[in-house]
PyMOL Python script that loads the backbone (N, CA, C, O; Angstrom):
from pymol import cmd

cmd.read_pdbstr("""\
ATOM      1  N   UNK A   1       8.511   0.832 -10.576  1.00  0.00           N
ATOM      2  CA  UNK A   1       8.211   1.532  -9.339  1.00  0.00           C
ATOM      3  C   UNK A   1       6.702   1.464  -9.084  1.00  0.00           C
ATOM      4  O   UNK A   1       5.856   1.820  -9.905  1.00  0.00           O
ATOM      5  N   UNK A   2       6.457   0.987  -7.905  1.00  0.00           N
ATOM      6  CA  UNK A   2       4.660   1.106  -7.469  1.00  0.00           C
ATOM      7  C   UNK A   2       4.198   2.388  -6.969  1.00  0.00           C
ATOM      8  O   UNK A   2       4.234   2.634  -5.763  1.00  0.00           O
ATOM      9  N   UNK A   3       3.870   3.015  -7.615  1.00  0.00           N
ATOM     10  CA  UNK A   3       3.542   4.871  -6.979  1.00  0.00           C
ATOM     11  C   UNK A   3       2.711   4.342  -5.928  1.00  0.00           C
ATOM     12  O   UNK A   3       2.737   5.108  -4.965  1.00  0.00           O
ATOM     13  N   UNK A   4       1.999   3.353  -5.739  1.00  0.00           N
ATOM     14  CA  UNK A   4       1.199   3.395  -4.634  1.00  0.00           C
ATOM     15  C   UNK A   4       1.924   2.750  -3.320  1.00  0.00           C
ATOM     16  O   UNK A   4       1.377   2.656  -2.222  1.00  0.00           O
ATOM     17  N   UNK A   5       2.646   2.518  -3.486  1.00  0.00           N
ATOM     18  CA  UNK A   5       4.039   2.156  -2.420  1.00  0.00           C
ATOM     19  C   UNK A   5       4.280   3.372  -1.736  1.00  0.00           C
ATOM     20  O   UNK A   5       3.967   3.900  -0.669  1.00  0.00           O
ATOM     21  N   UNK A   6       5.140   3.690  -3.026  1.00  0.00           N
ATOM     22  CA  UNK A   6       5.631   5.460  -2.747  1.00  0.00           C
ATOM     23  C   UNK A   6       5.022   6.161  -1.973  1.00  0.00           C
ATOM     24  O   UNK A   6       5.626   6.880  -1.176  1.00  0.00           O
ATOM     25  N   UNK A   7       3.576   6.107  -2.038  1.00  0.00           N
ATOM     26  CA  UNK A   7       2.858   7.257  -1.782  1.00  0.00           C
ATOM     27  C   UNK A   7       2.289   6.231  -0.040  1.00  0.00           C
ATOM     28  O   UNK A   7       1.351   6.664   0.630  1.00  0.00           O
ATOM     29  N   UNK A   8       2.838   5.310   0.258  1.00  0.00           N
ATOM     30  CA  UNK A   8       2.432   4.804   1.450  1.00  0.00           C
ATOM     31  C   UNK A   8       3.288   5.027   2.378  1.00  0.00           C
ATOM     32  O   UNK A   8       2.937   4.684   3.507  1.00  0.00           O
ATOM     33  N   UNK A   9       4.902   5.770   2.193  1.00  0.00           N
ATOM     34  CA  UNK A   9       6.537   5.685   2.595  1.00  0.00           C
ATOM     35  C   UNK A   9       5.679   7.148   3.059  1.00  0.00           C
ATOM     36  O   UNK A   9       5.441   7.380   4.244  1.00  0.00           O
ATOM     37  N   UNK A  10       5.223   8.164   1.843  1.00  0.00           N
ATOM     38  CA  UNK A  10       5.191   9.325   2.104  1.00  0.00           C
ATOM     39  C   UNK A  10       3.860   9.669   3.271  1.00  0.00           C
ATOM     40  O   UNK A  10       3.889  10.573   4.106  1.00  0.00           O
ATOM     41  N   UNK A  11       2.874   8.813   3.084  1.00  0.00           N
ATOM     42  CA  UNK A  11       1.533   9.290   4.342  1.00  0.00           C
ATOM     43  C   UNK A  11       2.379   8.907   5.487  1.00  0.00           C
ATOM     44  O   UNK A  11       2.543   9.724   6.394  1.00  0.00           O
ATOM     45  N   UNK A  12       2.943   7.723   5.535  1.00  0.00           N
ATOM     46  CA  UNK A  12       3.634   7.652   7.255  1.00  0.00           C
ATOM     47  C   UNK A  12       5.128   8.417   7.671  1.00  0.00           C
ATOM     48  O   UNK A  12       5.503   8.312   8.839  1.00  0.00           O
ATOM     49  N   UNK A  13       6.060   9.274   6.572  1.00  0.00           N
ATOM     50  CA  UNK A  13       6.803   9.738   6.484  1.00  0.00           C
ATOM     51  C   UNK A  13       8.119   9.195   6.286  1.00  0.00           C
ATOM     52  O   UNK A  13       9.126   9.827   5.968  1.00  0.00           O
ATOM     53  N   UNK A  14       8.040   8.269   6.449  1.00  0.00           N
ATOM     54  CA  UNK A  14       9.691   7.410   6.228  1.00  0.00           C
ATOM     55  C   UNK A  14       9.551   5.703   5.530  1.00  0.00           C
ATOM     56  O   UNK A  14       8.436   5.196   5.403  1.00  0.00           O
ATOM     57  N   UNK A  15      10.405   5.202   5.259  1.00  0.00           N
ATOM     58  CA  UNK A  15       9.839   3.671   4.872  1.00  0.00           C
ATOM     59  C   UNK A  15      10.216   2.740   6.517  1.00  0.00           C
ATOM     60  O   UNK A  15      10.014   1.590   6.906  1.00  0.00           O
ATOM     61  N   UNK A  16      10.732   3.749   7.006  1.00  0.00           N
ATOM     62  CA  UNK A  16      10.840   3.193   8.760  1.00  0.00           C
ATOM     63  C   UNK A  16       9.476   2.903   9.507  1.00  0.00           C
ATOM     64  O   UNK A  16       8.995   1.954  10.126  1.00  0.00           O
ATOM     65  N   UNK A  17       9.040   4.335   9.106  1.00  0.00           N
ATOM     66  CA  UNK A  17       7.680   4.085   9.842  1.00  0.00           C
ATOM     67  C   UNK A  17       6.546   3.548   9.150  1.00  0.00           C
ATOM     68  O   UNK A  17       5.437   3.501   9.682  1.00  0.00           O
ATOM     69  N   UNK A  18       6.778   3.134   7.964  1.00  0.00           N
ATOM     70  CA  UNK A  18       6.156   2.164   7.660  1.00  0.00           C
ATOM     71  C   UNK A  18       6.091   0.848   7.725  1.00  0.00           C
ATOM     72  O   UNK A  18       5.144   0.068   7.824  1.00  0.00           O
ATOM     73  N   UNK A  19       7.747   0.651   7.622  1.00  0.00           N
ATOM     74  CA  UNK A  19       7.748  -0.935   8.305  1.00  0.00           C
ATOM     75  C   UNK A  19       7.343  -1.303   9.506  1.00  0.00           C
ATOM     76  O   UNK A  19       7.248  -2.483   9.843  1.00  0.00           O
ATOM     77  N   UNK A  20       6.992  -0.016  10.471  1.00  0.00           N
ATOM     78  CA  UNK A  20       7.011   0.054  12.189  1.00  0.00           C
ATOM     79  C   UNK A  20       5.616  -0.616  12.138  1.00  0.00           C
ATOM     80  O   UNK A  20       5.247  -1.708  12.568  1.00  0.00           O
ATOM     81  N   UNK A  21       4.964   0.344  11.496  1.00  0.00           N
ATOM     82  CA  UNK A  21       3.305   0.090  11.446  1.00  0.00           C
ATOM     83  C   UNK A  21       3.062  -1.184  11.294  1.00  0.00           C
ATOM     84  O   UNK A  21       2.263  -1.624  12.120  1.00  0.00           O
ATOM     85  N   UNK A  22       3.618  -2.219  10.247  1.00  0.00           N
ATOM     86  CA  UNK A  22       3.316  -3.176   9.320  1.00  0.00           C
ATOM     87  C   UNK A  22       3.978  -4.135  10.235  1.00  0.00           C
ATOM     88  O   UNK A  22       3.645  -5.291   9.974  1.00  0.00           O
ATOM     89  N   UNK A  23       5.003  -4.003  11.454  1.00  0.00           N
ATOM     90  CA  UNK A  23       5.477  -4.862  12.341  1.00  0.00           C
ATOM     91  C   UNK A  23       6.438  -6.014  11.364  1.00  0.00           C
ATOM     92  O   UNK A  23       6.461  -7.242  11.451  1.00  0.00           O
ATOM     93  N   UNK A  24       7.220  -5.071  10.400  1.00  0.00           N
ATOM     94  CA  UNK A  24       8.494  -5.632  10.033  1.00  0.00           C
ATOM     95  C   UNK A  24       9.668  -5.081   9.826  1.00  0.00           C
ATOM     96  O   UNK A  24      10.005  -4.053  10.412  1.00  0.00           O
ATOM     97  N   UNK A  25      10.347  -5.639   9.054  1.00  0.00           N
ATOM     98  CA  UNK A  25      11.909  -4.801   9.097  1.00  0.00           C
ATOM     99  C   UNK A  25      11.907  -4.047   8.133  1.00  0.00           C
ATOM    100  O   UNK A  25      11.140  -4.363   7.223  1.00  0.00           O
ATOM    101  N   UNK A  26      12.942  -2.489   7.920  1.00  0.00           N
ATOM    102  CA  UNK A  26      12.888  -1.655   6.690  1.00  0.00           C
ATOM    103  C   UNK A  26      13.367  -2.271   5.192  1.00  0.00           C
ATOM    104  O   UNK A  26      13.017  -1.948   4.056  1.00  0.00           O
ATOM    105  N   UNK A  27      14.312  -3.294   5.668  1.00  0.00           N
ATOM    106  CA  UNK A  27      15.138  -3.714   4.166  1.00  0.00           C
ATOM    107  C   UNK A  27      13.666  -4.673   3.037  1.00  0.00           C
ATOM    108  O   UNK A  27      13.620  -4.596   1.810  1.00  0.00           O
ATOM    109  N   UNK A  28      12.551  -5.563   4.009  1.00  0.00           N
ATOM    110  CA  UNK A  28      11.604  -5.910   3.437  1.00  0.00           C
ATOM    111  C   UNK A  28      11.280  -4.751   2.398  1.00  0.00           C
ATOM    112  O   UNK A  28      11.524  -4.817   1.193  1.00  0.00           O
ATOM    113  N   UNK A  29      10.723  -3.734   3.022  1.00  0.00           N
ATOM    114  CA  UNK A  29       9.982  -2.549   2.116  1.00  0.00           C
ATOM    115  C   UNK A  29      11.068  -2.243   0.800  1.00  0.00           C
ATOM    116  O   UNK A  29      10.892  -1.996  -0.393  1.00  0.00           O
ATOM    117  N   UNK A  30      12.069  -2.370   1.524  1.00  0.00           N
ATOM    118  CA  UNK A  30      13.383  -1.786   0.125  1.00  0.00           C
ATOM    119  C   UNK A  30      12.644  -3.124  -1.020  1.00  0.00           C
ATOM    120  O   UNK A  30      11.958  -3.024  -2.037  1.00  0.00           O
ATOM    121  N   UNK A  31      13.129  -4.202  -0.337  1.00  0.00           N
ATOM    122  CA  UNK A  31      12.851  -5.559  -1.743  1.00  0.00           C
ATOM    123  C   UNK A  31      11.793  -5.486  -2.335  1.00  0.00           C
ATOM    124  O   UNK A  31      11.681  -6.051  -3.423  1.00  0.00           O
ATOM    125  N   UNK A  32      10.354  -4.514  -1.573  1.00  0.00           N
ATOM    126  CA  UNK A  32       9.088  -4.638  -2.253  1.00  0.00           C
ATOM    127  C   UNK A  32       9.806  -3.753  -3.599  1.00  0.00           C
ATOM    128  O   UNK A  32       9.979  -4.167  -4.745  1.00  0.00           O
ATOM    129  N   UNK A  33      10.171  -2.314  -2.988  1.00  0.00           N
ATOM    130  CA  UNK A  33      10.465  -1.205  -3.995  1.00  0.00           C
ATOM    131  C   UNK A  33      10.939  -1.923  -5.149  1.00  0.00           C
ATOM    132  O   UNK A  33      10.405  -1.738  -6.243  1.00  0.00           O
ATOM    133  N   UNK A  34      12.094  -2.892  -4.967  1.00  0.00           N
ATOM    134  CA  UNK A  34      12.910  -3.569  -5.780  1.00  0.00           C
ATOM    135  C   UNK A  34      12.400  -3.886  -7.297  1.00  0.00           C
ATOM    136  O   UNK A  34      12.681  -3.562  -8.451  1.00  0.00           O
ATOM    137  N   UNK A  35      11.335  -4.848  -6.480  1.00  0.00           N
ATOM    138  CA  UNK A  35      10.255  -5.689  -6.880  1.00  0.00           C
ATOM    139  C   UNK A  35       9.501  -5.147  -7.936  1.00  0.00           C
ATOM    140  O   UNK A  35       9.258  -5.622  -9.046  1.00  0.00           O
ATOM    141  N   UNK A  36       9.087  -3.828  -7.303  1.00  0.00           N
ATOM    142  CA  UNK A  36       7.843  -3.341  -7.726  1.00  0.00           C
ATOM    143  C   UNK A  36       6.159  -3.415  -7.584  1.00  0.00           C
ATOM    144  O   UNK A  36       5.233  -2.803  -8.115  1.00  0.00           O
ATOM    145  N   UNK A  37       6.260  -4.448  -6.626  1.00  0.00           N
ATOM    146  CA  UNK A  37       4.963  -4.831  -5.992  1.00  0.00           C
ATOM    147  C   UNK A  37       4.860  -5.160  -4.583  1.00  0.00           C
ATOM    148  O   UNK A  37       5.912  -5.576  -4.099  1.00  0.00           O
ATOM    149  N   UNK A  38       3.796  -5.077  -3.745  1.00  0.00           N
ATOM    150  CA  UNK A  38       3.681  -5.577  -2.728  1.00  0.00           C
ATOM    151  C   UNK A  38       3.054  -7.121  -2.307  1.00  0.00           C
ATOM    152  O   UNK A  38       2.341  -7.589  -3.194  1.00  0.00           O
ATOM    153  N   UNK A  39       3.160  -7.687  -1.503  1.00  0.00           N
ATOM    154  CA  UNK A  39       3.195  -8.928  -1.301  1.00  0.00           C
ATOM    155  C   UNK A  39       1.768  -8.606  -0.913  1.00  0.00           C
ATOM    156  O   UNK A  39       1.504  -7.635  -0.204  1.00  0.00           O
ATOM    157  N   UNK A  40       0.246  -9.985  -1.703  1.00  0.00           N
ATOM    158  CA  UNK A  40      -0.772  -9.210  -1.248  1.00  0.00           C
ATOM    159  C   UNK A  40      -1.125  -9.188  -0.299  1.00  0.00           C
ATOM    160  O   UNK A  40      -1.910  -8.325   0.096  1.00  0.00           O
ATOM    161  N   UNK A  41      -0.468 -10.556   0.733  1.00  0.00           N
ATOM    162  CA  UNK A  41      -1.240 -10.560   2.377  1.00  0.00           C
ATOM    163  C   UNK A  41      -0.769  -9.087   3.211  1.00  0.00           C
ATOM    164  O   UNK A  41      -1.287  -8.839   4.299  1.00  0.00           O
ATOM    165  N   UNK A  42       0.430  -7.982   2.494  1.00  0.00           N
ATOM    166  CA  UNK A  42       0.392  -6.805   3.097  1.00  0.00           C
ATOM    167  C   UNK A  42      -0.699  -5.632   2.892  1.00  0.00           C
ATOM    168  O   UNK A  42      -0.864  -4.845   3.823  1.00  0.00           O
ATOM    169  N   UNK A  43      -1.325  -5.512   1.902  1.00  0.00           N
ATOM    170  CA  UNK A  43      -2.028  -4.735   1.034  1.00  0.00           C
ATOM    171  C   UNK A  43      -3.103  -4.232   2.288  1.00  0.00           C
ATOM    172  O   UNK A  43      -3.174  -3.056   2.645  1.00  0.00           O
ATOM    173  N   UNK A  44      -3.734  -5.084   2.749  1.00  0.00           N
ATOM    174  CA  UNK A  44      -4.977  -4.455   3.997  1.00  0.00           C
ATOM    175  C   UNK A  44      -4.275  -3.959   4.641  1.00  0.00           C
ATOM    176  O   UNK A  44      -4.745  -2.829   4.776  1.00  0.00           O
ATOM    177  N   UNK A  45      -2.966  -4.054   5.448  1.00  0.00           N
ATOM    178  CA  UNK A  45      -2.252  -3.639   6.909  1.00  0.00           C
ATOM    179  C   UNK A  45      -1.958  -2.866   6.244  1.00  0.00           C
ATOM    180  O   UNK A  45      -2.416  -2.035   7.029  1.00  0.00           O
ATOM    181  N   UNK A  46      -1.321  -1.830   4.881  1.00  0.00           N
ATOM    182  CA  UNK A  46      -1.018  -1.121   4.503  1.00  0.00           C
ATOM    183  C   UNK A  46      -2.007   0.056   4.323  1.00  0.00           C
ATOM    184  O   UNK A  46      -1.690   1.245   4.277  1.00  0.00           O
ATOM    185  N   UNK A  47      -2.998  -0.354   4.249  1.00  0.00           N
ATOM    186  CA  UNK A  47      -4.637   0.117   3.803  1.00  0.00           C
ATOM    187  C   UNK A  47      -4.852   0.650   5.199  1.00  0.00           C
ATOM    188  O   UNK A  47      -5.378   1.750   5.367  1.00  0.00           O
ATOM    189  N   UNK A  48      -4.403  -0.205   6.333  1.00  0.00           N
ATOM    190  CA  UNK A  48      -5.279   0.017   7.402  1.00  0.00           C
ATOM    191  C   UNK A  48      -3.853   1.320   7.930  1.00  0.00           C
ATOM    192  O   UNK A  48      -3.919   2.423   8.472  1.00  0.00           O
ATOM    193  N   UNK A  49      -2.955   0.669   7.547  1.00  0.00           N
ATOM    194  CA  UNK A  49      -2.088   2.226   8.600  1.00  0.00           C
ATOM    195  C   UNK A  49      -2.195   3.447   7.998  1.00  0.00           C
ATOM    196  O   UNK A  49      -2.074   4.374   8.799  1.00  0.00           O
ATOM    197  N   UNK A  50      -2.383   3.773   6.838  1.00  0.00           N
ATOM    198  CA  UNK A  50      -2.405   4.625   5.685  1.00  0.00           C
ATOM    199  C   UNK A  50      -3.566   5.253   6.520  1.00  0.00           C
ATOM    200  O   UNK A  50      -3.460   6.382   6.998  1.00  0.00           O
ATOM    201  N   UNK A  51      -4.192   4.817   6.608  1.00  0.00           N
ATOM    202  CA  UNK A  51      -5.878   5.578   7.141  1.00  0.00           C
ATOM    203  C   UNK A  51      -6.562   5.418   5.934  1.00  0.00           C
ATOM    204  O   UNK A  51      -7.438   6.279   5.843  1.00  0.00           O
ATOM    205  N   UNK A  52      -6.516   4.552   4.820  1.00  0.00           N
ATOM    206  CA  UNK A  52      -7.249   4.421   3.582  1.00  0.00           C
ATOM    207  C   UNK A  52      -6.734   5.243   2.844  1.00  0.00           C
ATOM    208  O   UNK A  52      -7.460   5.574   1.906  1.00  0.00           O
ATOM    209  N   UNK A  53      -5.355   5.909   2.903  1.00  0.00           N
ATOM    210  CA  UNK A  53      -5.155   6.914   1.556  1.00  0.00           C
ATOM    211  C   UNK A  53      -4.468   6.168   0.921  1.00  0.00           C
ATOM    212  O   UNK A  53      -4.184   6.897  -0.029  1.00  0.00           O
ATOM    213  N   UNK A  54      -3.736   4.769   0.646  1.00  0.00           N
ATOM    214  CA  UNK A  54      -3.551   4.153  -0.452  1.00  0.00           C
ATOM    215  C   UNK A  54      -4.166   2.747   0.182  1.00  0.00           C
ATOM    216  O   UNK A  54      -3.876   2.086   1.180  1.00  0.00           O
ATOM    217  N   UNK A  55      -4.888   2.642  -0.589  1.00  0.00           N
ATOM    218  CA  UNK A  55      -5.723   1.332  -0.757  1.00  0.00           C
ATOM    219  C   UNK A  55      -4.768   0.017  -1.345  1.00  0.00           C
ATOM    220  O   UNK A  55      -3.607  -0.040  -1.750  1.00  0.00           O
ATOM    221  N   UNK A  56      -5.972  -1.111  -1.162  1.00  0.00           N
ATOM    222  CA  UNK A  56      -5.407  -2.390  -2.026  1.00  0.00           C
ATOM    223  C   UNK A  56      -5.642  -2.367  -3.250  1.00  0.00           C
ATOM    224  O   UNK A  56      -5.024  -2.774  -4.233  1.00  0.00           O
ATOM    225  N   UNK A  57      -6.341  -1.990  -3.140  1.00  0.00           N
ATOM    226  CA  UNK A  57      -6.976  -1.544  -4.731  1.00  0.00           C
ATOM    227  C   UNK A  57      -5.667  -0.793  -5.976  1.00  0.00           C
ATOM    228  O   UNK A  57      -5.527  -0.963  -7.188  1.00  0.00           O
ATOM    229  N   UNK A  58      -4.935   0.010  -5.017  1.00  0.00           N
ATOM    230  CA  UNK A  58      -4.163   0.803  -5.583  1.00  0.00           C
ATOM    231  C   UNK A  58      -2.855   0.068  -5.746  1.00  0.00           C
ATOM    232  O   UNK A  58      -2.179   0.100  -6.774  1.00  0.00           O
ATOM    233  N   UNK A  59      -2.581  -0.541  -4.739  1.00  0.00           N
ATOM    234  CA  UNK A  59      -1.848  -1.363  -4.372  1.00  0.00           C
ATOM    235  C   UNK A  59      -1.472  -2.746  -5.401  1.00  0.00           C
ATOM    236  O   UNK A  59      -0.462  -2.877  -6.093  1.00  0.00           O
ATOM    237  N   UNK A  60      -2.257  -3.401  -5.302  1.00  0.00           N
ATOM    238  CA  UNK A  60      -2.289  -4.677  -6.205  1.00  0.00           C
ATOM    239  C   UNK A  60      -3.595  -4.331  -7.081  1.00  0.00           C
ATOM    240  O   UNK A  60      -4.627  -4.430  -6.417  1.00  0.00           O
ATOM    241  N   UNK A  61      -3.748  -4.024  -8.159  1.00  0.00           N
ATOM    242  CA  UNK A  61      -4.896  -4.350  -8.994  1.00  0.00           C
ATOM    243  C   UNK A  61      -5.023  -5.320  -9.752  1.00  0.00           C
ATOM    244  O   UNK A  61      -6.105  -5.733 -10.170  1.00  0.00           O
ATOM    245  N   UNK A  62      -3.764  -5.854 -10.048  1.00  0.00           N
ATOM    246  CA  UNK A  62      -3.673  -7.117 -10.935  1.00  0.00           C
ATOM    247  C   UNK A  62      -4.918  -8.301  -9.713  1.00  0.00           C
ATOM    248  O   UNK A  62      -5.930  -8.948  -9.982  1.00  0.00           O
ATOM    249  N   UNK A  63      -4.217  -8.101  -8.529  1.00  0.00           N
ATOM    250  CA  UNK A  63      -5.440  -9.158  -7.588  1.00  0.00           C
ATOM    251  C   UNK A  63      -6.440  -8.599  -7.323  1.00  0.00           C
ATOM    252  O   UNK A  63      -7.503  -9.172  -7.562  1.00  0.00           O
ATOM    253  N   UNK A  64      -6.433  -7.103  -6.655  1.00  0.00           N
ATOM    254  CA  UNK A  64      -7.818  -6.692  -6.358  1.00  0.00           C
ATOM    255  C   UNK A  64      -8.749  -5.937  -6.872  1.00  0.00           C
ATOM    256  O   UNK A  64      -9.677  -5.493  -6.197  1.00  0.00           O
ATOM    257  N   UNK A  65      -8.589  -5.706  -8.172  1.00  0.00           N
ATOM    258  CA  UNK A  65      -9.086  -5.156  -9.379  1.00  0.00           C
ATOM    259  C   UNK A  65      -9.376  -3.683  -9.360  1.00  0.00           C
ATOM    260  O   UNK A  65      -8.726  -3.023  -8.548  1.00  0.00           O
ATOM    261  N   UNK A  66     -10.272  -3.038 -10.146  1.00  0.00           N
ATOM    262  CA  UNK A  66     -10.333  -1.604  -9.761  1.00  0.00           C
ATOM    263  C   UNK A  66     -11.401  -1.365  -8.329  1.00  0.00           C
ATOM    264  O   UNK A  66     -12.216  -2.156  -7.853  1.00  0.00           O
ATOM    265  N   UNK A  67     -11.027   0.074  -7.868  1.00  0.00           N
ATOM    266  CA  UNK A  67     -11.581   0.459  -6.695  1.00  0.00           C
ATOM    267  C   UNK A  67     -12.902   0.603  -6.624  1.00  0.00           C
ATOM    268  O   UNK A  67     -13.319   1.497  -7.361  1.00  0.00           O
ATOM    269  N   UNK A  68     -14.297  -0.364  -5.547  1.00  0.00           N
ATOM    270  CA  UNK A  68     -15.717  -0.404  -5.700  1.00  0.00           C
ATOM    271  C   UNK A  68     -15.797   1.683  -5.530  1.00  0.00           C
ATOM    272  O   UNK A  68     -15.179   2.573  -4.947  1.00  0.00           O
ATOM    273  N   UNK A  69     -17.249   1.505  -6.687  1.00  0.00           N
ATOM    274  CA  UNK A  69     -17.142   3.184  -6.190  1.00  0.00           C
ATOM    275  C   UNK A  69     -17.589   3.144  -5.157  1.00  0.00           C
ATOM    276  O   UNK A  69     -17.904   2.109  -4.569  1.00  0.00           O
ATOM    277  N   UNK A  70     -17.702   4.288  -4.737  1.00  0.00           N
ATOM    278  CA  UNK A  70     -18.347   5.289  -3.367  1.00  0.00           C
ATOM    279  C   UNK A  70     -19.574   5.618  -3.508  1.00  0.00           C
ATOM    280  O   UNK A  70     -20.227   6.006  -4.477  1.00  0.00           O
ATOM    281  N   UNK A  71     -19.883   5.366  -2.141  1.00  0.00           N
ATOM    282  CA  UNK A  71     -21.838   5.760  -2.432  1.00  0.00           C
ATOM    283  C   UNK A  71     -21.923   6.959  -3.205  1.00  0.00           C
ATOM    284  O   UNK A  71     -21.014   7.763  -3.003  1.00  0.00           O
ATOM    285  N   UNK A  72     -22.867   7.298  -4.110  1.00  0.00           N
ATOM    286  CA  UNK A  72     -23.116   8.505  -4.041  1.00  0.00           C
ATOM    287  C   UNK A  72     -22.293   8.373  -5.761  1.00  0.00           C
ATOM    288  O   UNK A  72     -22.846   8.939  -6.704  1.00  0.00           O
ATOM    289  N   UNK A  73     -21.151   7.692  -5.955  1.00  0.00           N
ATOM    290  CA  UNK A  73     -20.541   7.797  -7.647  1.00  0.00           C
ATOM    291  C   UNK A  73     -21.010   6.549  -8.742  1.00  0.00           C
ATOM    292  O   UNK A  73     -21.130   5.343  -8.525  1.00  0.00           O
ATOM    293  N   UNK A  74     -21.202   7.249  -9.865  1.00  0.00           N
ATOM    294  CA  UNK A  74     -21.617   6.850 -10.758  1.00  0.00           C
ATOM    295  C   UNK A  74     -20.537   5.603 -10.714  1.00  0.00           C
ATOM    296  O   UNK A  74     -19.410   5.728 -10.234  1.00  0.00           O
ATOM    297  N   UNK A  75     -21.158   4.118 -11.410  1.00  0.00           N
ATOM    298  CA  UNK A  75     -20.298   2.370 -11.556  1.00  0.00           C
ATOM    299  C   UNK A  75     -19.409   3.020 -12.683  1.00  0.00           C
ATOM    300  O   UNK A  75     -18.550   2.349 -13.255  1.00  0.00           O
TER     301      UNK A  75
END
""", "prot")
cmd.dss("prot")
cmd.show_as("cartoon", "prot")
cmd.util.cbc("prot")
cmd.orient("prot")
């Protein structure tokens, strides 16, 4: 299971309206769940409907490694 999936179903409220956002069909999102990962060319459009509350970072780390810090936090 990708908690950071999960937690992308839950900021937009349904895996409907997540596929809505992402301009595909719901059964895709089921096969990610399946899977356990997301496909990475989704990872930004996911990033971007989320409003940044699950990142790519969170998303795929195996590709996009850990999250750059934030101004202001210690490397």
């Amino acid at each position: 299971m990708n908690l950071a999936l999960e937690s992308a179903v839950k900021a937009l409220g349904t895996q409907e309206a997540l596929a809505a956002a992402l301009g595909i069909r719901s059964p895709s999102i089921s096969e990610w769940r399946k899977r356990g990962n997301v496909p990475v060319e989704r990872c930004v459009a996911i990033e971007q409907a989320t409003n940044g509350a699950v990142t790519r970072y969170e998303l795929r780390p195996d590709i996009f490694g850990p999250a750059p810090a934030k101004e202001g936090e210690a490397a």
